[in-house]
N, C-alpha and C positions, 0 to 999 in steps of 0.2 A: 631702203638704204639708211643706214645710221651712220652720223657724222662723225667725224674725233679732228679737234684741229689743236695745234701746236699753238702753247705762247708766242710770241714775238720775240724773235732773237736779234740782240744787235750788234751787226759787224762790223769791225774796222776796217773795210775794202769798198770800195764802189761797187754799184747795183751790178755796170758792165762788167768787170771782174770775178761775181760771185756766179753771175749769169754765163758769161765764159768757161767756168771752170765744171758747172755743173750738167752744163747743156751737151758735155760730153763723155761719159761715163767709163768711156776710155780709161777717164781721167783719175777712176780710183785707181788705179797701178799706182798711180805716185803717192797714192795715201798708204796702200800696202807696205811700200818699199820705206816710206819712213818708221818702218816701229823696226826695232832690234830680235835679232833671233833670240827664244826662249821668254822669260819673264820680265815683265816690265819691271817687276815690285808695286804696281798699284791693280788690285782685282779689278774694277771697274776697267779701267785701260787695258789689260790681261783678256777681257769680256769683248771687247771691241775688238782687239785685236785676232782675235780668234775667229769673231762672226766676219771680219775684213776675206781672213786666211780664208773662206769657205764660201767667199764670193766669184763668182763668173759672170763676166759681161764682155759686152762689146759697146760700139758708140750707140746704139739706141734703145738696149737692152742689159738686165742682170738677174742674179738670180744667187738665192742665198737658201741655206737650211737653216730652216730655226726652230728650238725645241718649241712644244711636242707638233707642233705644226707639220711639219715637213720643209720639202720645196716650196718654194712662194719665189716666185718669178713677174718680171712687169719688162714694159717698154713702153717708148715715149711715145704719144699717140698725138702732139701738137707743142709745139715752142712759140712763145710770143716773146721776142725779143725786146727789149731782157727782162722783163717782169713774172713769166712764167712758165714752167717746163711743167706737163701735164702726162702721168702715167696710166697704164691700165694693164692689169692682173693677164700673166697670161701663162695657161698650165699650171694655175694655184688652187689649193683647195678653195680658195674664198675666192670670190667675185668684188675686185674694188676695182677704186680707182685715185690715184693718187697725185697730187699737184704741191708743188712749192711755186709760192709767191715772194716775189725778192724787189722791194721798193727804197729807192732811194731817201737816204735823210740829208746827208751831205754832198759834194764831191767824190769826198772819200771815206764814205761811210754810208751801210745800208741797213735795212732791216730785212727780215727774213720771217715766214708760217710758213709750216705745213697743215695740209691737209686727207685725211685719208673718207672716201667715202664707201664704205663698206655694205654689201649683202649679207647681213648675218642673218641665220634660222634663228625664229624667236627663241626656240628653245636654247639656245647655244651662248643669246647678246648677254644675259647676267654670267658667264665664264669668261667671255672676251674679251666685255666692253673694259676694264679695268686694265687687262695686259695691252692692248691695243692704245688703248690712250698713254700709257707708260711708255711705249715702245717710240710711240710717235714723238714723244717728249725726249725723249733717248736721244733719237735720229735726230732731232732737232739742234739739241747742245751740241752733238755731233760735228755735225756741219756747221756751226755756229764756231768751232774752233778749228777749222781747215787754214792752211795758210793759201789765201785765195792768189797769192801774187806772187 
C-alpha cells in the first residue's frame, strides 16, 4: 500500500460542524445546489463543478467518474466522532482506503488531512503517484472551503 496525505487545511468552523457535515454524504446535494447553471467563469471551479455534476451517493456512500480512471466508488466503513470518518474503495479499479481527520484548534475553528492509502501495481505507482497526490490536495482545498454552517 502507498500512502498520499493531504497538507493541513484550516477551517473557520468547529471540529463538530465540519464533522456533522461530512459524516453524511447526503450532504453533498447542498454543495451541488450551490454552483449556478452553466459556467462559472473560473475553469478550476467549472472543474469542480462538473466532477460535483457527476457524483451519486447516498448517506454512506458515492461514487464519481473520473478521467481516465473510470468509476471509483467508496463507503464509510467507521466514524469516530468527530475526529474521523474512514472510507473504503468499493467496485473501483483501485483498492484504497480513505480517511479524513478533522481536529480542533479553537471553539470555532478546526483543522483538517486527508488521507488516501492505496494498492497500486508497481508497475502503474510512477503514473499515479503524482495525479493521486494532486487530486488529494484538490479534495482537500475542496472541503477546506465548504460553508460548514
Amino acid at each position: 500500500m502507498t500512502k498520499f496525505e493531504s497538507s493541513i487545511k484550516q477551517i473557520p468552523h468547529s471540529q463538530q460542524s465540519v464533522y456533522r457535515m461530512l459524516n453524511d454524504l447526503n450532504n453533498v446535494q447542498r454543495l451541488k445546489d450551490r454552483f449556478p447553471e452553466g459556467s462559472t467563469g473560473n475553469a478550476d471551479m467549472d472543474k469542480v463543478k462538473d466532477k460535483l455534476q457527476s457524483l451519486s451517493f447516498d448517506h454512506d456512500s458515492l461514487s464519481v467518474s473520473v478521467d481516465p480512471v473510470g468509476q471509483i466508488s467508496m463507503r464509510i466503513i467507521e466514524r469516530d466522532e468527530p475526529k474521523t470518518i474512514k472510507f473504503e474503495s468499493d467496485n473501483s479499479p483501485l483498492s484504497f482506503n480513505f480517511w479524513i481527520q478533522i481536529l480542533p484548534v479553537t471553539e470555532t475553528s478546526s483543522k483538517m488531512k486527508l488521507t488516501i492509502d492505496a494498492d497500486i501495481p508497481f508497475f502503474a505507482k510512477g503514473m499515479v503517484s503524482k495525479p493521486l497526490q494532486e487530486g488529494i490536495e484538490k479534495i482537500a482545498d475542496a472541503l477546506a472551503m465548504i460553508p460548514f454552517e
